[in-house]
C-alpha angles and dihedrals in degrees: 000000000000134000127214088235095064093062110127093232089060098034108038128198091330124125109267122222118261123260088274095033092063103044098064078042084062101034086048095058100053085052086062099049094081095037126093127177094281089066084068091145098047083049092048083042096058092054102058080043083054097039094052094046086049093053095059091074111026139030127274083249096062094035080100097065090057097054081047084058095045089044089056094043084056098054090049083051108049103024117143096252089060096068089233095098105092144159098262097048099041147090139181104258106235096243111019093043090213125126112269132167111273083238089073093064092033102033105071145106108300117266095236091054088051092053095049091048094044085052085051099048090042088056104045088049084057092058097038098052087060096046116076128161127225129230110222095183121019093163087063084049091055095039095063101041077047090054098039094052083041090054087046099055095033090061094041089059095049091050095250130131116295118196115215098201086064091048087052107039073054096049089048089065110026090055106010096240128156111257083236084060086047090058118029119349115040112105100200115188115173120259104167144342092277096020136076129192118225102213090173159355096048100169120231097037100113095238094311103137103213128183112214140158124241129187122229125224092231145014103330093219093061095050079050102058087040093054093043095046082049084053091049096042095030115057105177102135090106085049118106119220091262088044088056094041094096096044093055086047081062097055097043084053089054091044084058096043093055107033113028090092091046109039106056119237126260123238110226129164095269101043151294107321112208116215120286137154099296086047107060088042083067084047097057088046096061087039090058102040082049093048104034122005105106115246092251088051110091111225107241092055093049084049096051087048102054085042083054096232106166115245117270126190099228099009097103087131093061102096093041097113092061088060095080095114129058134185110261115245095244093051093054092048090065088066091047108257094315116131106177131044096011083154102043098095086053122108113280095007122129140186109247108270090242095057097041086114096055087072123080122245121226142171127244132180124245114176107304089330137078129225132194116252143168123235121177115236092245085056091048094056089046087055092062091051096053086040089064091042097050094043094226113159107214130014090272093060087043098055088038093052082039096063096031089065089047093056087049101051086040086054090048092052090049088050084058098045085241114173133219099036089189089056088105102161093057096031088107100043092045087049099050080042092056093038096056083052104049086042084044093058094034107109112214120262119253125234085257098053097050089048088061124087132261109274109206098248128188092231132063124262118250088242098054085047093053100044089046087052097047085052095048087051091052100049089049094051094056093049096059095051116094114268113261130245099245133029110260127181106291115233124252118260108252114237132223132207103275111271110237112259130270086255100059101044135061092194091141104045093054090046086061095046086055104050087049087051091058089045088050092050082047101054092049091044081068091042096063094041090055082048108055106131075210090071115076125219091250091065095062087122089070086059127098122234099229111238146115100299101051086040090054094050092048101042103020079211103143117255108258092060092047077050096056097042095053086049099054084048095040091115093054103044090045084061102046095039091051094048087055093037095241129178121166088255086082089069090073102083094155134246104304099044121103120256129249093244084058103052103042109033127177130208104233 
C-alpha cells in the first residue's frame, strides 16, 4: 500500500515510516481533516489512541521518532498550498510564526514519556562523559582501513569483484564519512595531499548545504579512488533512505567484522558497546586531532570543524559525543609528550585552511634572502635550547648549526647503511645498533698495521663513528632535561674527526641497494613459500598474493621503494601469481589466521 505523502518529491531523503507505521500516519490524518482547535479533547484523544499504537512496536525512547514522522506527514498534508490549512484549523507556530495545523502543538509525545526519557539520556551523558576508551594502536587501525581500501581498488583494476561494504566500511574510518555519505550523498573534490573538500551531501544538516575541508587519514588520492570506484560499483542515488537502509546495514556488519578486535569497546550504562559506524567515525576523530589539529587549537572545536558542524555561540558540548576515543599514554610519549599534530611537520601535510592562523610565523634565512615559515610553539621553545647549547648567537646561527647537525647525523645513518632513513623516532637506536655490530666484527689492528701509515678510504673509522655518535647522544640528552631556572654557561659543542665529502663517498646509493636487495629476499621468501611442493593446490587459500602490504610488514622498507622493486619484478609476479591463481584477496585470511610476518620472516 502506498500513500500520496510519501512521494519523494513531498518527503524528501528522510527516512520514511515503516509499513505499520504508515498506515495510523494515514489513518490519522483523515481523523484531523474534520477537526479545528475547538475540538481540543478528541485531539488530545488521538494522541493517547497514537501513543499507545506506537508503542506496540517501538520503545518508549524511540516513541519520539514516530510523532517526528507524523509531524512531518502532517506538514505535507496540510500544507498551504493543499487547501486543507484554514482559519479555523490553524495556529502560529511559537518560533517560525508561520501557520501550522493545531496537531502539531497537541499531538505529541506525552509530556511525562518525554521526562523519563530526558532523565535517561541525562544520565547516561553523565556516564558517558567519564568513560573513554584508549586506542593502543592507531597505526593497525589504519593499516587495515589502508588494506581494505588497497584490496578494493586492486581488484577493480584487475577487473575482479569489488565489494562495496569493504570500500565503505574503508571510506567510514579513513575519512570519517556516514555510511549514507559513503553511498549516496557525499560530494568529495581534492584539497591537498592529506585533505578533501565536501562540497555536498553532509548528512544531518536539515537541508543546510555546507562546504567544508576534512583531513584523511592517509594519502587523499587514494580515498579518492576508493570513493569514485564506490560510486562506479555502487549506484544508490535513485534509493530512498528506507531503500538504503540495508545496504548501509552491509557496510556497518563489515565495520564490526574488521574492526571489533582492533578498536576497544565503550562502557556505557547498559553495557560494553563494540565498534560500529558511529563509532569509527569517533575513531577517525581522535586519529585525526592526534595527527593534525594544531597544538593552540582545542580538540572539540577541531573535531566539530572537520565533522562540519556549523559554529554555535554556547554550543562547545556538541561534538561530545565524537570524543569517545582518546591516544594511550604510551603512544603519545613516543612522540615526546605531544598530543596534537604530531603529523603536521611531515611532507604534504597542511594545517586546515580555517585554523592557518593557530600556527606561529617566523623568519628564517635563506641566503640573503627571508622566507615566511611556520614554527610550533613547542618547537619554538626547543630552538632556544638548541640556541644556548650550540652557543649561536642570533636565530640564523641556530637554524645553520641545526641542519648542519641533521646532515651529520643523516650522513652517519647512510654510513651505516641505516633504512629507512624517515624512520625518525628509532634512527638512534638503529645507529648505536649498527655501531655495536660493526665494532663487534672489526678484528684489532696489529702493531704492523698501526705502524703503517693511513691509507685515504672512501668509509668512516670506527673511532670517528663512535666519537660523532657519543656527541650526538650528549646533545640529545640536553635537549630533553627541563630547562633550568637560570641561564648557566652553555657547554661546548663536542667535535668529531671531519666526514669525507659527498663527492667522495656513494653511501646512499649502496643503502638503497641494499634495501632492494632485503625486498627482493622478501619477494622470493614468498615465493618459495607459494611454491612448496608441500603445499597442495587445495590449500591456495594458505598462499600470499605478492604486493606492496605484505611486502611493507615483512621488510619495513617505505612504499615507493617496495614500489619500485615489484615493478622491476612485474613480469615475473604476473607469471607466479597466475600459475597459483593468485589475486590480493587471498591476503584476507580472517582474524584467526596467522599473519604473513609471522609466517615468512627474514634476518635482517
Amino acid at each position: 500500500m502506498t500513500f500520496y505523502w510519501l512521494d519523494q518529491n513531498l518527503w524528501g531523503k528522510g527516512r520514511q515510516p515503516a509499513q505499520w507505521e504508515a498506515k495510523l500516519i494515514d489513518e490519522a490524518l483523515h481523523s484531523l481533516e474534520g477537526l479545528t482547535r475547538s475540538n481540543e479533547d478528541q485531539l488530545l484523544q488521538l494522541r493517547s489512541s497514537l501513543t499507545e499504537q506506537f508503542l506496540q512496536h517501538v520503545r518508549e525512547s524511540s516513541l519520539k521518532n514516530c510523532f517526528s514522522r507524523l509531524h512531518k506527514a502532517i506538514k505535507i498534508h496540510f500544507s498551504p498550498e493543499s487547501g486543507r490549512l484554514t482559519q479555523a484549523n490553524s495556529v502560529s507556530h511559537p518560533t517560525k510564526n508561520e501557520p501550522v495545523h493545531i496537531a502539531l502543538l497537541l499531538v505529541d509525545t506525552p509530556q511525562e514519556i518525554k521526562d523519563k526519557n530526558n532523565a535517561l539520556h541525562g544520565e547516561a551523558l553523565e556516564y558517558k562523559h567519564s568513560n573513554v576508551a584508549y586506542i593502543d594502536n592507531p597505526d593497525a587501525i589504519i593499516d587495515k582501513g589502508r588494506e581494505l581500501l588497497e584490496l578494493a581498488i586492486t581488484s577493480h583494476r584487475q577487473g575482479d569483484f569489488c565489494n562495496y561494504r569493504d570500500l565503505g566500511a574503508s571510506l567510514c574510518l579513513l575519512a570519517g564519512l556516514r555510511p549514507i555519505e559513503a553511498l549516496r550523498d557525499a560530494v568529495l573534490e581534492p584539497k591537498s595531499k592529506f585533505t578533501v573538500v565536501m562540497v555536498q551531501g553532509q548528512a544531518k544538516t536539515r537541508g543546510e548545504e555546507r562546504t567544508y575541508e576534512m583531513p584523511t587519514l592517509i594519502e587523499a588520492d587514494k580515498v579518492l579512488e576508493g570513493y569514485s570506484i564506490l560510486r562506479e560499483i555502487f549506484d544508490a542515488s535513485d534509493l530512498n533512505d528506507n531503500e538504503i537502509q540495508s545496504y548501509k546495514n552491509g557496510v556497518r556488519d563489515h565495520v564490526i567484522m574488521h574492526f571489533k578486535d582492533l578498536v576497544p569497546t565503550l562502557q556505557r550504562l547498559n553495557g560494553e558497546k563494540q565498534v560500529n559506524t558511529q563509532r569509527l567515525r569517533a575513531v577517525y576523530d581522535a586519529i585525526a586531532t592526534f595527527y593534525y589539529c594544531p597544538a593552540k587549537v582545542k580538540d572539540f572545536v577541531f573535531v566539530k570543524a572537520i565533522n562540519g558542524h556549523k559554529p554555535q555561540k554556547g554550543r562547545s558540548d556538541a561534538a561530545m559525543h565524537y570524543l569517545d576515543y582518546q591516544i594511550a599514554d604510551h603512544i603519545i610519549a613516543q612522540y615526546n609528550g605531544k598530543r596534537q599534530g604530531v603529523k603536521l611537520r611531515e611532507p604534504g601535510v597542511k594545517v586546515l585552511d580555517q585554523f592557518q592562523d593557530k600556527v606561529e610565523p617566523i623568519r628564517v634565512p635563506k641566503d640573503d634572502k627571508t622566507v615566511q615559515m611556520r614554527v610550533y610553539e613547542g618547537d619554538r621553545t626547543r630552538l632556544q635550547q638548541f640556541s644556548e647549547t650550540l652557543n649561536a648567537p642570533n636565530q640564523k646561527d641556530t637554524f645553520s648549526q641545526v641542519l648542519k647537525l641533521a646532515e651529520v647525523a643523516l650522513r652517519l645513518a647512510q654510513q651505516l647503511d641505516v633504512e629507512p632513513l624517515d624512520d625518525v623516532e628509532n634512527l638512534e637506536a638503529t645507529i648505536s645498533q649498527r655501531l655495536q655490530d660493526h665494532q663487534e666484527s672489526s678484528p684489532a689492528a696489529s702493531d704492523d698495521q698501526q705502524s703503517q701509515p693511513e691509507e685515504t678510504t672512501e668509509t668512516v673509522s670506527v673511532d670517528a663513528i663512535t666519537q660523532l655518535t657519543a656527541a650526538i647522544t650528549r646533545l640529545t640528552d640536553h635537549l630533553e632535561q627541563p630547562a633550568p631556572a637560570a641561564k648557566t654557561s652553555p657547554p661546548q659543542p663536542a667535535t668529531a674527526p671531519p666526514f669525507p665529502s659527498s663527492t667522495q663517498r656513494e653511501p646512499k646509493q649502496r643503502s638503497s641497494e641494499a634495501s632492494e636487495a632485503y625486498v627482493n629476499r622478501a619477494i622470493d621468501a614468498i615465493m618459495d613459500f607459494n611454491n612448496d611442493p608441500n603445499r597442495q593446490e587445495q590449500d591456495k587459500q594458505d598462499k600470499w598474493f605478492i604486493g606492496v602490504s605484505p611486502l611493507k610488514k615483512i621488510t619495513k622498507r617505505n612504499q615507493a621503494l617496495i614500489e619500485r622493486v615489484l615493478n622491476e619484478r612485474e613480469a615475473d609476479l604476473n607469471q607466479h601469481h597466475a600459475q597459483h591463481q593468485l589475486t590480493p584477496k587471498h591476503n584476507s585470511k580472517g582474524r584467526f589466521a596467522p599473519k604473513i610476518e609471522e609466517v615468512i620472516q627474514l634476518e635482517s
